[in-house]
KOLBAKOL-424659 format. One record per atom (N, C-alpha, C): residue number from 1; residue in one letter; atom name; x, y, z. Coordinates in steps of 0.02 Angstrom, whole numbers, always signed. Atoms other than C-alpha are relative to their C-alpha. Example, Ala and Ser with C-alpha at 12.3 -4.5 7.8 and 13.67 -1.06 7.14 Angstrom:
BEGIN
+-----+--------+-------+--------+--------+--------+
! num ! residu ! atome !      x !      y !      z !
+-----+--------+-------+--------+--------+--------+
!   1 !      A !     N !    +45 !    -59 !     +0 !
!   1 !      A !    CA !   +615 !   -225 !   +390 !
!   1 !      A !     C !    +45 !    +60 !     +0 !
!   2 !      S !     N !    -42 !    -59 !     -3 !
!   2 !      S !    CA !   +684 !    -53 !   +357 !
!   2 !      S !     C !    -39 !    +55 !    +37 !
+-----+--------+-------+--------+--------+--------+
This chain:
BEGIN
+-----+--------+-------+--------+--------+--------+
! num ! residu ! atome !      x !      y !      z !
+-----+--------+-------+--------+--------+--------+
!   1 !      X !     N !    -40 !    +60 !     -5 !
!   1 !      X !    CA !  +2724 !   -922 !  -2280 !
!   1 !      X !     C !    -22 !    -51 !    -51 !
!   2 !      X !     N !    +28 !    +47 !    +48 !
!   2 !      X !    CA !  +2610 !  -1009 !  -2396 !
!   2 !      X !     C !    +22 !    -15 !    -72 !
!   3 !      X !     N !    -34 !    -26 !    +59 !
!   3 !      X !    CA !  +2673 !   -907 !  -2527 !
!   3 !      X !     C !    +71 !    -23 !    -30 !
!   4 !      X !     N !    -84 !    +16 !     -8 !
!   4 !      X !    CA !  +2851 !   -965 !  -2506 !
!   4 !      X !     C !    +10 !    -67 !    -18 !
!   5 !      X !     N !     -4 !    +77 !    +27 !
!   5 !      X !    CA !  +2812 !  -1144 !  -2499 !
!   5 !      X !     C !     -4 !    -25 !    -54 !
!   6 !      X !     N !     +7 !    +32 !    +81 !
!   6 !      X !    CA !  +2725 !  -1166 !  -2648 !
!   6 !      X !     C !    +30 !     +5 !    -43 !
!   7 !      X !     N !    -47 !    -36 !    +80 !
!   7 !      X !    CA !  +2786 !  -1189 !  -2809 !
!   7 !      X !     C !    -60 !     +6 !    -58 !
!   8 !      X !     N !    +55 !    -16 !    +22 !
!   8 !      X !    CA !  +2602 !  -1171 !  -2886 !
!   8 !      X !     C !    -50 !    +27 !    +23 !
!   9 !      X !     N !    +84 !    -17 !    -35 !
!   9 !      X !    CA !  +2418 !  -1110 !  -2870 !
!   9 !      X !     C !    -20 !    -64 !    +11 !
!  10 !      X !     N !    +39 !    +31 !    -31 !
!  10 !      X !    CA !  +2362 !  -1279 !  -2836 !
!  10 !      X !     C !    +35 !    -32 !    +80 !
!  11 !      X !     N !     -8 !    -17 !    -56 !
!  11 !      X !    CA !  +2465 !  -1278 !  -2685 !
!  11 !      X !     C !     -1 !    +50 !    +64 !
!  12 !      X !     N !    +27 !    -53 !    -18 !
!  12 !      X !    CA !  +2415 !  -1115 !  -2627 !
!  12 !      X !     C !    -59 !    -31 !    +52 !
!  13 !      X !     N !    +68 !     +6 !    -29 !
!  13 !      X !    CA !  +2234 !  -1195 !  -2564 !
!  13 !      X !     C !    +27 !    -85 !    +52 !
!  14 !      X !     N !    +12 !    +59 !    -57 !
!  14 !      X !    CA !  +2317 !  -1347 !  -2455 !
!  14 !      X !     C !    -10 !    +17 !    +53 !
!  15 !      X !     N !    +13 !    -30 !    -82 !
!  15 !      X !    CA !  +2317 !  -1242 !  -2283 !
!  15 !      X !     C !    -75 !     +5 !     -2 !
!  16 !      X !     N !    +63 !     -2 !    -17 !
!  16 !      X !    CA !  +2148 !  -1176 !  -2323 !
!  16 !      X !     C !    -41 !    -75 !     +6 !
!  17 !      X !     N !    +10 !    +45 !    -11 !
!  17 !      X !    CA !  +2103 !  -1353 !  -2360 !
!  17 !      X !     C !    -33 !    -58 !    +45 !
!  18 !      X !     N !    -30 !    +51 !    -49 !
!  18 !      X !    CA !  +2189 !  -1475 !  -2242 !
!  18 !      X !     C !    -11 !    +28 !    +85 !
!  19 !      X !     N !    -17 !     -7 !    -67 !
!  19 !      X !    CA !  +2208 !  -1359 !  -2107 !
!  19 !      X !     C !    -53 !    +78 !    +41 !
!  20 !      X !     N !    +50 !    -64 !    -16 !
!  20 !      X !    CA !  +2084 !  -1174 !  -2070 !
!  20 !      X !     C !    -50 !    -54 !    +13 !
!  21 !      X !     N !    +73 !    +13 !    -31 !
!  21 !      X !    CA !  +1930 !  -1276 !  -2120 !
!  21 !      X !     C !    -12 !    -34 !    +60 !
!  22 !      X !     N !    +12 !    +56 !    -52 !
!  22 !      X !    CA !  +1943 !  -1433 !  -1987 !
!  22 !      X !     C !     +9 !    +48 !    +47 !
!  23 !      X !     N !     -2 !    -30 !    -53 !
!  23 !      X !    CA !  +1987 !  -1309 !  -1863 !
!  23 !      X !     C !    -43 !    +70 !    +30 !
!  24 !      X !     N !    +33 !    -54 !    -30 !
!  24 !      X !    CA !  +1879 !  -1176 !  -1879 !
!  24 !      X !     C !    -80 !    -43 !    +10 !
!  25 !      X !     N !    +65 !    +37 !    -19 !
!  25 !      X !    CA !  +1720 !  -1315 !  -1878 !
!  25 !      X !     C !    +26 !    -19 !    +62 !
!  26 !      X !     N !    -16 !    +11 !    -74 !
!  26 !      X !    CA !  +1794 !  -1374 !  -1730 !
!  26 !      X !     C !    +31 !    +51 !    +67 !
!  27 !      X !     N !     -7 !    -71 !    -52 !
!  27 !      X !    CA !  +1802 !  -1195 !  -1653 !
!  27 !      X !     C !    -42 !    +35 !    +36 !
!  28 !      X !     N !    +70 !    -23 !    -27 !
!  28 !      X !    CA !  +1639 !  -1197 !  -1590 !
!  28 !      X !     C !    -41 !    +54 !    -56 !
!  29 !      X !     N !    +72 !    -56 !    +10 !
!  29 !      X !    CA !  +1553 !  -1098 !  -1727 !
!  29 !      X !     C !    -58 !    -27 !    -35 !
!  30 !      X !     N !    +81 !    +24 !    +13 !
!  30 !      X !    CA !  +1416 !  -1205 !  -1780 !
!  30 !      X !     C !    -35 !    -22 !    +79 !
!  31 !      X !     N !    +17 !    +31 !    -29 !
!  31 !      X !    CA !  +1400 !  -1281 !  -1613 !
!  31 !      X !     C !    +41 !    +31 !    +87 !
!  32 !      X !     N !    -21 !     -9 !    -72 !
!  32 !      X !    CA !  +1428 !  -1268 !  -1401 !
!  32 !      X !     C !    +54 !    -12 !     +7 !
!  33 !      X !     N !    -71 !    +54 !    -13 !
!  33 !      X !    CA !  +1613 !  -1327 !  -1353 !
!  33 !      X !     C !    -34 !    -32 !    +54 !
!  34 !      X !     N !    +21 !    +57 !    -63 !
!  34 !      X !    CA !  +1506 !  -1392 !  -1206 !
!  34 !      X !     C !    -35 !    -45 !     -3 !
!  35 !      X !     N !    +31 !    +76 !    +48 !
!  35 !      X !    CA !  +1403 !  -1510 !  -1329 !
!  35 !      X !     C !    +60 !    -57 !     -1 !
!  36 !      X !     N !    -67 !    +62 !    +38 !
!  36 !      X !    CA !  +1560 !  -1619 !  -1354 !
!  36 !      X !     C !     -1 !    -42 !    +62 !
!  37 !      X !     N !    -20 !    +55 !    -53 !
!  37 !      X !    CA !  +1633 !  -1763 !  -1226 !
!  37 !      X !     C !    +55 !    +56 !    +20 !
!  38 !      X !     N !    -63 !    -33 !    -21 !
!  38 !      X !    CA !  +1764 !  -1696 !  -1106 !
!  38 !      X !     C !    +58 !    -19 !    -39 !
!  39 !      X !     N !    -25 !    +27 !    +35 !
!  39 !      X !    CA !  +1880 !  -1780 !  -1192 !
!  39 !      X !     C !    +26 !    +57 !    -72 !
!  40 !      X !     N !     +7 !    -38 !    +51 !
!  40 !      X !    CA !  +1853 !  -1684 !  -1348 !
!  40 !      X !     C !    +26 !    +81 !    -10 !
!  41 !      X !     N !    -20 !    -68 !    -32 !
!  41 !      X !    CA !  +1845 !  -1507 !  -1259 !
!  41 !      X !     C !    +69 !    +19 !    +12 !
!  42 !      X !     N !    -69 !    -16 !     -3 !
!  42 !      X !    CA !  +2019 !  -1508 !  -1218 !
!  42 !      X !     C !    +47 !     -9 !    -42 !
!  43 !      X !     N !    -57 !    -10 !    +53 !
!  43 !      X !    CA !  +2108 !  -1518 !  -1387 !
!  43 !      X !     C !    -42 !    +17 !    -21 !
!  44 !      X !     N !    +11 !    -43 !    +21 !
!  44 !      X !    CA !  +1975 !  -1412 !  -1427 !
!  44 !      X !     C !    +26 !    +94 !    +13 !
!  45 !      X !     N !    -55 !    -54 !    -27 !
!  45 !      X !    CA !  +2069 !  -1277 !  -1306 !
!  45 !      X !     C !    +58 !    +18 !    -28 !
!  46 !      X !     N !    -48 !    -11 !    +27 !
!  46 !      X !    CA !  +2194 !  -1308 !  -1395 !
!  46 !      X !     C !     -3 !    +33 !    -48 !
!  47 !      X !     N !     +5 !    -27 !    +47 !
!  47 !      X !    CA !  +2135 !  -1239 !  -1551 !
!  47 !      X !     C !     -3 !    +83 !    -20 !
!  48 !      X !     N !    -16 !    -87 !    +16 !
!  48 !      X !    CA !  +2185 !  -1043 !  -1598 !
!  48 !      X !     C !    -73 !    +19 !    -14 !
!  49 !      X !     N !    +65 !    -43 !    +20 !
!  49 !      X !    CA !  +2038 !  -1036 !  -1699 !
!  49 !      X !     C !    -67 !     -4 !    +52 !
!  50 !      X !     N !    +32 !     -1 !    -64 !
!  50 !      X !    CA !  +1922 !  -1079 !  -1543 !
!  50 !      X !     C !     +4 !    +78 !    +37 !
!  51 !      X !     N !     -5 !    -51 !    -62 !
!  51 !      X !    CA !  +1978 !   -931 !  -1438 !
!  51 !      X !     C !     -5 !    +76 !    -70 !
!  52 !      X !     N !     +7 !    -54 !    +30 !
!  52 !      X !    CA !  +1963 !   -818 !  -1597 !
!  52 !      X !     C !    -80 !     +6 !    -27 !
!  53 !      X !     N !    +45 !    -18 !     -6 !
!  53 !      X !    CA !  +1797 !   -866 !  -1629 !
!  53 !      X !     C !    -48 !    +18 !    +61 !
!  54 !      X !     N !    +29 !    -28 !    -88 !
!  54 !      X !    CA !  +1750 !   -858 !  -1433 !
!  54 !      X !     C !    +17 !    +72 !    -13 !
!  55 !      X !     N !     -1 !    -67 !    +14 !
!  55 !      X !    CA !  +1820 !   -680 !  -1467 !
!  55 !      X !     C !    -52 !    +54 !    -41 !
!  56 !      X !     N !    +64 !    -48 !    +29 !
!  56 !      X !    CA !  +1694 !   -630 !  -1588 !
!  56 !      X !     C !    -56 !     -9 !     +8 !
!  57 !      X !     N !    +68 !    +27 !    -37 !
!  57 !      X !    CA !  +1553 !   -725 !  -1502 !
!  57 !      X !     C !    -10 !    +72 !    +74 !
!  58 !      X !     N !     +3 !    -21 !    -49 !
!  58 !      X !    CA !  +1592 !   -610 !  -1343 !
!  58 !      X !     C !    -17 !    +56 !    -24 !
!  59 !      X !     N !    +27 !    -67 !    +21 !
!  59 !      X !    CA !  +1608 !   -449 !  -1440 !
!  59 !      X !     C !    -55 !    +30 !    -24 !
!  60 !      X !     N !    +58 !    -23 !    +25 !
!  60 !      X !    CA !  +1454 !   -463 !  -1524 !
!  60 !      X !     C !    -49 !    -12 !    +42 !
!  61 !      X !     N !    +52 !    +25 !    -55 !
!  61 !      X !    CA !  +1339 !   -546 !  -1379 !
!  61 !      X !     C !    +22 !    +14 !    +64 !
!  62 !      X !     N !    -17 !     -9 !    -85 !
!  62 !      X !    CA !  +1431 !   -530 !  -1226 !
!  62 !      X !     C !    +14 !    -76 !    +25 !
!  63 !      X !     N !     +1 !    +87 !    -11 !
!  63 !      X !    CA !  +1437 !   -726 !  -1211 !
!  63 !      X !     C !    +75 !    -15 !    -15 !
!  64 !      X !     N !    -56 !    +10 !    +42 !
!  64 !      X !    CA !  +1606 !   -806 !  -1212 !
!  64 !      X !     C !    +14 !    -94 !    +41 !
!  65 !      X !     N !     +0 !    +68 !    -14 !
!  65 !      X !    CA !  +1644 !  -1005 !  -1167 !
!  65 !      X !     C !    +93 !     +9 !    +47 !
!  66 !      X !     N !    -55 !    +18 !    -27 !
!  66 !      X !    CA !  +1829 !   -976 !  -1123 !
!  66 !      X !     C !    +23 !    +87 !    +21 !
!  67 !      X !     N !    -22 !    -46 !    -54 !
!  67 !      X !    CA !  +1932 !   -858 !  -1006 !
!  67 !      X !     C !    +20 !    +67 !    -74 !
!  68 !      X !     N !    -26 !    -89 !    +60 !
!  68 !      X !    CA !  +1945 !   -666 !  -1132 !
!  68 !      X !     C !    +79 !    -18 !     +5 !
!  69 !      X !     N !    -65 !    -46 !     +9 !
!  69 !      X !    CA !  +2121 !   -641 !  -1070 !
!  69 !      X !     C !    +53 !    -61 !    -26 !
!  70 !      X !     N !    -37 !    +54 !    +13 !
!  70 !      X !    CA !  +2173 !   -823 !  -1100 !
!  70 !      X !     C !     +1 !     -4 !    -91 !
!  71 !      X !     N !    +31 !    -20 !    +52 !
!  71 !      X !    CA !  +2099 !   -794 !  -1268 !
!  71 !      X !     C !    +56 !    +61 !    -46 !
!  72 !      X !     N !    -58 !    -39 !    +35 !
!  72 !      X !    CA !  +2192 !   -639 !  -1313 !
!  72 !      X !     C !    +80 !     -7 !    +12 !
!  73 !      X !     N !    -73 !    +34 !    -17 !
!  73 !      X !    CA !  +2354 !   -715 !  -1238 !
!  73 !      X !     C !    +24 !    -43 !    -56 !
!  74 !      X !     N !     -9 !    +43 !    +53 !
!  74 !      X !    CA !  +2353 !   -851 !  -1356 !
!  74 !      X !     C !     -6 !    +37 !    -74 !
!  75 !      X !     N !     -7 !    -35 !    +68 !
!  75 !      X !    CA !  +2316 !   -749 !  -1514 !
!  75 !      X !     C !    +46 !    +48 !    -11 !
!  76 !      X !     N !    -49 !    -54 !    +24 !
!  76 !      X !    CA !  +2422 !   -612 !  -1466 !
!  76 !      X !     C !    +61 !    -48 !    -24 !
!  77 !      X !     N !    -71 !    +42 !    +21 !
!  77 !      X !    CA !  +2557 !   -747 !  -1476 !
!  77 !      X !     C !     -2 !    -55 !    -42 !
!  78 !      X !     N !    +17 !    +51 !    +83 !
!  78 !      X !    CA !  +2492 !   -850 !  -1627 !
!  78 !      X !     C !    +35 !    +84 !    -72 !
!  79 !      X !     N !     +6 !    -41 !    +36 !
!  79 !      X !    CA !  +2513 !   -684 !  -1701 !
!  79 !      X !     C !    +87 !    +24 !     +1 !
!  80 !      X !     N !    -66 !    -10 !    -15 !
!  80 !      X !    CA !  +2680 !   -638 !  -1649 !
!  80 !      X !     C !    +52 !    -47 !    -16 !
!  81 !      X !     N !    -42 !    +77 !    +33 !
!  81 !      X !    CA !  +2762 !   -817 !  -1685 !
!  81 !      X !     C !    -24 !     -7 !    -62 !
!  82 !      X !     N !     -9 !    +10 !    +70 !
!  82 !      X !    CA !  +2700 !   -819 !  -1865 !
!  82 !      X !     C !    +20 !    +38 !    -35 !
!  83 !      X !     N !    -21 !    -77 !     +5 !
!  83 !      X !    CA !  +2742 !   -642 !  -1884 !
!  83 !      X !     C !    +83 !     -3 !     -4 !
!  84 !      X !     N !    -72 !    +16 !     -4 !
!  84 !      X !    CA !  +2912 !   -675 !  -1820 !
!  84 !      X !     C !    +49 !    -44 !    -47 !
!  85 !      X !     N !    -23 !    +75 !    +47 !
!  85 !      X !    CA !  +2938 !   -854 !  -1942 !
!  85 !      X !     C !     -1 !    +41 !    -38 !
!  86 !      X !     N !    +21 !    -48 !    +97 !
!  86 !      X !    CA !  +2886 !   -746 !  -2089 !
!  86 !      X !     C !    +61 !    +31 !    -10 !
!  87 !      X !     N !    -77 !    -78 !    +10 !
!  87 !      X !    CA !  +3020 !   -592 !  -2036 !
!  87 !      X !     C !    +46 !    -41 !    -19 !
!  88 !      X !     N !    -64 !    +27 !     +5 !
!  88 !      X !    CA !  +3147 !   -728 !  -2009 !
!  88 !      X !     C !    +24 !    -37 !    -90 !
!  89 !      X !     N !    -11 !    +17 !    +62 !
!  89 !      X !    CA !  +3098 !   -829 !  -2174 !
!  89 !      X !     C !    +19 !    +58 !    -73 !
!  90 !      X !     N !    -22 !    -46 !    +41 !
!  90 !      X !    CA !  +3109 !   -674 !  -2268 !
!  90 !      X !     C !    +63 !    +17 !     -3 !
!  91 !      X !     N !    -72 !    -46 !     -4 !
!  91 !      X !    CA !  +3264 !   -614 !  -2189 !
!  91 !      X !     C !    +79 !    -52 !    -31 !
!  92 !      X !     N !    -43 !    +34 !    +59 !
!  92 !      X !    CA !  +3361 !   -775 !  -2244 !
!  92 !      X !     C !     -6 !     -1 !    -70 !
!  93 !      X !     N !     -1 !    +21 !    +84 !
!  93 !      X !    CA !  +3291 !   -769 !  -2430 !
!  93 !      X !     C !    -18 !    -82 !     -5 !
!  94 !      X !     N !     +8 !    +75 !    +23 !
!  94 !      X !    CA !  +3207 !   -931 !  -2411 !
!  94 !      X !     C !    -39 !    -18 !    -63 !
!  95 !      X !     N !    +32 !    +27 !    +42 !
!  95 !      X !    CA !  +3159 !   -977 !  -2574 !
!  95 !      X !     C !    -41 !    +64 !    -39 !
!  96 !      X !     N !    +28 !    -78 !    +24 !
!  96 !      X !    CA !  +3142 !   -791 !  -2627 !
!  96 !      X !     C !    +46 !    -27 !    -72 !
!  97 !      X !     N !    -29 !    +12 !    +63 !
!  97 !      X !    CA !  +3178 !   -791 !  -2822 !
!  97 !      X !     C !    +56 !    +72 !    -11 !
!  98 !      X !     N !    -30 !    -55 !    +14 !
!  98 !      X !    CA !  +3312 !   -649 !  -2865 !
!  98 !      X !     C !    -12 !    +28 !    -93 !
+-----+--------+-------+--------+--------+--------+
């Protein structure tokens, strides 16, 4: 999708940027999600990348902060809804060059 948007390489690196890094530091992997204020914790739930790094925290240790199946619920369908935008953006020719 990134691909589509841009109309250069130096727009290529705004997602990684603006939007992966802040969310994967705030995905618990330097730190507890139960270090934070309540407050905090719960638009940390919110975060995809949270429940994908809880996913590889569990697989490798056995340790996991949030519910597995809630976990793969949400990714299966982060995965499926960008999956889907993509098919659709492709299938109109958005901004495909001929």
């Amino acid at each position: 999708m990134i691909g589509l948007w841009s109309d250069n390489f130096e727009q290529l690196s705004v997602l990684q940027t603006f939007v992966i890094t802040p969310l994967t530091f705030l995905g618990g992997v330097f730190n507890s999600v139960q270090m934070l204020p309540e407050q905090v914790q719960f638009f940390v739930k919110l975060n995809p990348f949270f429940y994908f790094v809880d996913g590889l925290r569990y697989a490798m240790i056995g340790v996991s902060e949030a519910n597995t199946l809630v976990g793969l619920v949400l990714i299966f369908s982060c995965i499926v809804g960008l999956g889907g935008w993509t098919w659709y953006l492709f299938k109109i020719g958005w901004r495909i060059r001929t």
